[in-house]
C-alpha positions in Angstrom: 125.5 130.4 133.9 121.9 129.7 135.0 120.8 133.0 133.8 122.6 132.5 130.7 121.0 129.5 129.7 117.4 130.2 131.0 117.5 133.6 128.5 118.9 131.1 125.8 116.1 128.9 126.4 113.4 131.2 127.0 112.1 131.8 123.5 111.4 128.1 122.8 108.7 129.0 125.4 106.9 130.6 122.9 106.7 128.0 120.5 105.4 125.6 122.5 101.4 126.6 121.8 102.6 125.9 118.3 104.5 122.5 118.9 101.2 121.6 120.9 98.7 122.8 118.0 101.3 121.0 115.5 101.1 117.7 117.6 97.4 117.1 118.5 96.3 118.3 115.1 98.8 116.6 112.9 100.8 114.4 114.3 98.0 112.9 116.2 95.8 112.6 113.4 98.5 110.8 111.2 99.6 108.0 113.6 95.8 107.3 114.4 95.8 106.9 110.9 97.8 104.2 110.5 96.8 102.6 113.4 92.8 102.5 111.9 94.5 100.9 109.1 95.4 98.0 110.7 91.7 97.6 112.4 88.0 96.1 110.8 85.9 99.4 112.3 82.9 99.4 110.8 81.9 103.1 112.6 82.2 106.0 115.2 80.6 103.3 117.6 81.2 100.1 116.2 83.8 98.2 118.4 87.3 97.8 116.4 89.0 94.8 116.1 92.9 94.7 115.2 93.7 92.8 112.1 97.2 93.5 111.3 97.9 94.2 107.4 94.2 92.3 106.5 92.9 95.3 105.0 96.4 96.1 103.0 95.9 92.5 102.0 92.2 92.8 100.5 93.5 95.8 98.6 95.5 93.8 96.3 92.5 92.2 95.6 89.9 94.5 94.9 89.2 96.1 91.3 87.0 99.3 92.7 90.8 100.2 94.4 92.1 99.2 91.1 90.3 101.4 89.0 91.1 104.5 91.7 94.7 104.1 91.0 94.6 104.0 87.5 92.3 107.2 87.1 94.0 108.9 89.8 97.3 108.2 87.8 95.6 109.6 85.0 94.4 112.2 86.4 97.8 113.2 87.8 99.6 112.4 84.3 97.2 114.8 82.5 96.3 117.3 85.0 99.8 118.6 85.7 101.3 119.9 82.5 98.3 121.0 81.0 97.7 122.9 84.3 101.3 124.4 84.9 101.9 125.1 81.0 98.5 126.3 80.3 99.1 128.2 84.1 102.9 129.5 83.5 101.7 130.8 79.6 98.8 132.9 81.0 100.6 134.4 83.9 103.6 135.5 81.3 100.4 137.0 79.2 99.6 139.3 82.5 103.1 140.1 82.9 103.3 141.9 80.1 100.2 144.0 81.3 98.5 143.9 78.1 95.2 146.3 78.5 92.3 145.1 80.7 94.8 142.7 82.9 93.5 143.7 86.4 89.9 142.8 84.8 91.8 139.6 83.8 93.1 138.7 87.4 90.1 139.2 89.0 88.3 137.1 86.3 90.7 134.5 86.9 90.0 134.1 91.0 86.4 132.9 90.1 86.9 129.5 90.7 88.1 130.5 94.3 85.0 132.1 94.9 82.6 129.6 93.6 81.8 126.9 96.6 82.3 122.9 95.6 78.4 122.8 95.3 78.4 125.7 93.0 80.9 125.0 90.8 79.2 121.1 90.3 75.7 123.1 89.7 77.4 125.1 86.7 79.2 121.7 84.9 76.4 120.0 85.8 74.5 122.4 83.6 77.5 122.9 81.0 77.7 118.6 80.7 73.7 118.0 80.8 72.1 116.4 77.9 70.8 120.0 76.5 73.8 122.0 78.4 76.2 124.2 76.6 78.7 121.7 75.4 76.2 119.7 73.3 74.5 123.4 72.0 77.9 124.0 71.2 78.3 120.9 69.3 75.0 121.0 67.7 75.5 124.6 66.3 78.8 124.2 64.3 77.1 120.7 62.9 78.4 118.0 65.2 74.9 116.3 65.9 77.2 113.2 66.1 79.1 113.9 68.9 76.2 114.8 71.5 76.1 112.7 73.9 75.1 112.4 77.8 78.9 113.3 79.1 78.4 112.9 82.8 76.2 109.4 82.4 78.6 107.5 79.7 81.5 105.4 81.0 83.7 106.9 77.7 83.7 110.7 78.6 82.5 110.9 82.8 86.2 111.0 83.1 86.7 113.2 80.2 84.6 115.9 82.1 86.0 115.3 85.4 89.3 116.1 83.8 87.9 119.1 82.2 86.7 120.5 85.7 89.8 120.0 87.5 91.7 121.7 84.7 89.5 124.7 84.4 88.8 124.9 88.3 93.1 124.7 88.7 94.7 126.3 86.0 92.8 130.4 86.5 94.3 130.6 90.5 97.8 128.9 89.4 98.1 131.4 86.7 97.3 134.4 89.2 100.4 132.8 91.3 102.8 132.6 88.8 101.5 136.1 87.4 102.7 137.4 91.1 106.1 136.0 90.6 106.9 137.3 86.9 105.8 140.5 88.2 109.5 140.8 90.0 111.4 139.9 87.1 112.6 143.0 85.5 111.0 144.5 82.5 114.5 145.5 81.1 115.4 141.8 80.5 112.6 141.2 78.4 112.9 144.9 76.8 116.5 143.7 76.5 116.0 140.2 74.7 113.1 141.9 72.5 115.8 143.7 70.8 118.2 141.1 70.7 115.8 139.8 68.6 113.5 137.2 71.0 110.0 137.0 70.7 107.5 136.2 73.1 107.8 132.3 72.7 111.6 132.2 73.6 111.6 134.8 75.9 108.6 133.0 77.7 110.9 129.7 77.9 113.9 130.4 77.4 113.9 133.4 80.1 111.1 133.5 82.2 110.8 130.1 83.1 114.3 129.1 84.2 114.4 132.2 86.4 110.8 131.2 87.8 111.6 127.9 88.1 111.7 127.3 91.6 108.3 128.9 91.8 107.0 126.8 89.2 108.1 123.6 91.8 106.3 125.0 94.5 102.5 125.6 92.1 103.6 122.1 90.7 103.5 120.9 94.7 100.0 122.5 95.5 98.5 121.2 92.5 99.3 118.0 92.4 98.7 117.7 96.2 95.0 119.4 95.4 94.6 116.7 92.2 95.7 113.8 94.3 93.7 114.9 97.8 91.1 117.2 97.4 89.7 116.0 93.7 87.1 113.9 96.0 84.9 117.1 96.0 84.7 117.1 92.0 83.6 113.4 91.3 81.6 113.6 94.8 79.3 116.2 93.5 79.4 115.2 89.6 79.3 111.3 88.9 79.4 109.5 92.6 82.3 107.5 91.1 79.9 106.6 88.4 79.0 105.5 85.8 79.9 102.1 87.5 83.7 102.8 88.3 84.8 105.0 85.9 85.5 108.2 87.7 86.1 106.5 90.9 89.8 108.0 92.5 91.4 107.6 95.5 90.5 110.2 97.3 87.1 109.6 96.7 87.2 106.1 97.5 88.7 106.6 100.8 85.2 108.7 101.7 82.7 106.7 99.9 84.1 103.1 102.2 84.2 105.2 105.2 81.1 107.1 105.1 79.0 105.4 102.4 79.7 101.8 103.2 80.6 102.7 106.7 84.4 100.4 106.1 86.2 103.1 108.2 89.2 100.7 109.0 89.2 99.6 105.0 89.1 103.4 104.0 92.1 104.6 106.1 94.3 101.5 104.7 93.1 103.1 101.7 94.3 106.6 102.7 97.9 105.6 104.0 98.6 104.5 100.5 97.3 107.8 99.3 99.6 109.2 101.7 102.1 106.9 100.8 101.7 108.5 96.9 101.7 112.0 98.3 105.2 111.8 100.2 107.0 110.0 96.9 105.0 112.7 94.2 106.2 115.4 96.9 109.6 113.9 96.4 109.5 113.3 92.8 108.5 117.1 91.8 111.7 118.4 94.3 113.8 116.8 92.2 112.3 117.3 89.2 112.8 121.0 90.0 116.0 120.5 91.6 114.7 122.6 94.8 116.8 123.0 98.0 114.0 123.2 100.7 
């Protein structure tokens, strides 16, 4: 019976390096988290002093935290359908393997290979006072509507949208592309006759059957909107003009590393986590997913 239970056991033994990795790397790092929360730490080497929910407390009353939420909402709200629509209607477009479409999929992974600091340099140059988008304007006529994008409080946010949309939508389309490539061709051969055109069979056919999929892109990019949008505004705006394109993820490093509030920043981050876990949530049953 020893033996028995000793072979049953033995393969755990090999997940262990895993459950070790899994616990000093992410479990560790998550209850330290809220444990900062609950301190004033000014720093690395600054002594910390426990405050209890002080710092959840000054939240309620600060505008700068405020602001993050609304234009993270906003971001989220706007963000996420144009992404996954724009995404889902361009990866149907290389499933029907219209000429040039491996030109097209490699085209489409440029974002991924641009760095955060090279991707600010090129909208940095595309927003600036003489950059492309005011050319633009000024050639068809619209004098009026050149402005300074990046240093006015009524479109900094406009362009931060625009960058997140443009730096998310090419690599989500390249997923989705990979899924409709398993559907079979005959159904939409099939529905073509019945009479279907590409609108309905996009909608009506390929999306339900992708669905699932869909749930799992919606996941990484709202997670990559919510989290990892600090990179954008970081390298752009600062947060600036004033507060206008401050978010939450960028708040969380600009108290910890900028104003050196380390224990105000991670009270900061557990309500970003907080917003993660219930979005996370909200999209699984949006999608109605199983796992």
């Amino acid at each position: 019976m020893s033996t028995r239970r000793w072979r049953d056991l033995a393969p755990l033994g090999f997940t262990l390096p895993a459950l070790g990795w899994f616990l000093v790397f992410t479990v560790g790092p998550l209850v330290s988290l809220f444990y900062f929360a609950l301190t004033d730490w000014r720093g690395l080497i600054a002594p910390r002093t426990f405050v209890g929910l002080g710092n959840f407390t000054r939240l309620a009353g600060d505008p700068v935290f405020h602001h993050a939420v609304r234009n993270s909402l906003v971001q989220l709200v706007v963000t996420l359908p144009v992404v996954i629509a724009g995404a889902f209607m361009i990866a149907y477009y290389l499933s029907l393997k219209p000429r040039g479409h491996r030109f097209i999929r490699a085209v489409l992974f440029t974002p991924v290979l641009l760095s955060a600091p090279a991707l600010a340099m090129v909208f940095v140059g595309v927003f600036a006072p003489s950059g492309l988008v005011n050319g633009l304007l000024k050639g068809i006529g619209l004098d009026a509507a050149v402005r300074p994008w990046l240093a006015a409080e009524s479109t900094a946010s406009i362009a931060i949208l625009a960058v997140i949309v443009w730096s998310s939508m090419s690599v989500s389309a390249v997923m989705l592309a990979a899924r409709l490539n398993n559907v079979p061709a005959e159904l939409f051969e099939a529905a073509g006759l019945d009479g279907c055109g590409h609108w309905r069979r996009m909608w009506t056919i390929a999306w339900p059957i992708c669905r699932d999929y869909v749930g799992v892109v919606t996941m990484l990019q709202f997670l990559w909107t919510l989290f990892s949008s600090a990179a954008v505004v970081l390298l752009l705006t600062r947060g600036g003009p004033g507060t206008s394109t401050v978010n939450l993820s960028f708040l969380v490093y600009d108290y910890a590393f900028n104003q050196s509030k380390v224990g105000y920043s991670q009270a900061i981050a557990v309500m970003l986590f907080v917003v993660g876990v219930l979005g996370l949530l909200g999209i699984r049953r949006l999608f109605r997913q199983n796992y």
